[in-house]
N, C-alpha and C positions, 0 to 999 in steps of 0.2 A: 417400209421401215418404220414408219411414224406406228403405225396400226399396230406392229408387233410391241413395239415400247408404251402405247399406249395400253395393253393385253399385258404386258409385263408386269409392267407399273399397277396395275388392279389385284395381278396377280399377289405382288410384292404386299401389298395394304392387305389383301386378304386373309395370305398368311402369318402379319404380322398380328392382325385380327385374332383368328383361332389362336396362337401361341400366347396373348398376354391377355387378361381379365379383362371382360366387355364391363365398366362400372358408371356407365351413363346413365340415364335416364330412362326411363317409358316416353316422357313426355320429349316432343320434338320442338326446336325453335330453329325460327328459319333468321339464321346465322348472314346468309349471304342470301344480297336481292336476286341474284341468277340463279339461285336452287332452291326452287319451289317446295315443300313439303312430300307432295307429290310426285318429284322427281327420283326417279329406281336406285337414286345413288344417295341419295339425301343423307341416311342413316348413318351408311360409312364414311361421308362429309361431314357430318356433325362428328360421328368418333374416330377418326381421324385428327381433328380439330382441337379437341378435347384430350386427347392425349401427347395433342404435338408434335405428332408424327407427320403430317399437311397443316400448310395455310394457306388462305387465299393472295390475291394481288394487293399490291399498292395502294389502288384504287378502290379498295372495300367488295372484291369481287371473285369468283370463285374460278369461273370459267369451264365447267363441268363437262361441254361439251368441247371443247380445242384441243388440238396433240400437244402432248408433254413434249418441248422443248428437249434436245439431248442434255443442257443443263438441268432441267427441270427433273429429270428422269433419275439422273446421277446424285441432286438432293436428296431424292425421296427414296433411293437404294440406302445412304449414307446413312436420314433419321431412322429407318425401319434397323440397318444395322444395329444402331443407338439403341435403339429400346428393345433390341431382342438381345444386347447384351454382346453379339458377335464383335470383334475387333481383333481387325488382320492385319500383318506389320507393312 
């Protein structure tokens, strides 16, 4: 179950990706000490970040590799709703 919500949730950011204007940068800064430059998601963690749609922990920290909590999951349906504009009564 964790794995499909974690695949969800990529899913969810991806599309919210393509639908709204990529206006970041070329250049990358590494935001969070757990997400190396390097790392395959880095990107969509910096524009994700940058548009408000994700944030990291408490603790100053990303956590790019752990399953999306069902709380965790349920946020990041909510912000993606937000910025794509959808609101269902």
């Amino acid at each position: 179950m964790k794995r499909i919500l974690t695949l969800t949730a990529a899913f969810l950011l991806t599309l919210t990706m393509v639908v709204m204007p990529l206006t970041t940068s070329a250049v990358t800064v590494e935001i969070f000490p757990d997400v190396p430059d390097k790392h395959w998601a880095s990107g969509y963690i910096q524009w994700g970040v940058s548009s408000e749609t994700v944030k990291g922990f408490e603790d100053g920290t990303f956590r790019p590799e752990e399953s999306l909590s069902r709380a965790e999951f349920a946020a990041l349906i909510l912000s993606s709703q937000e910025k794509l504009g959808l609101h269902y009564p």
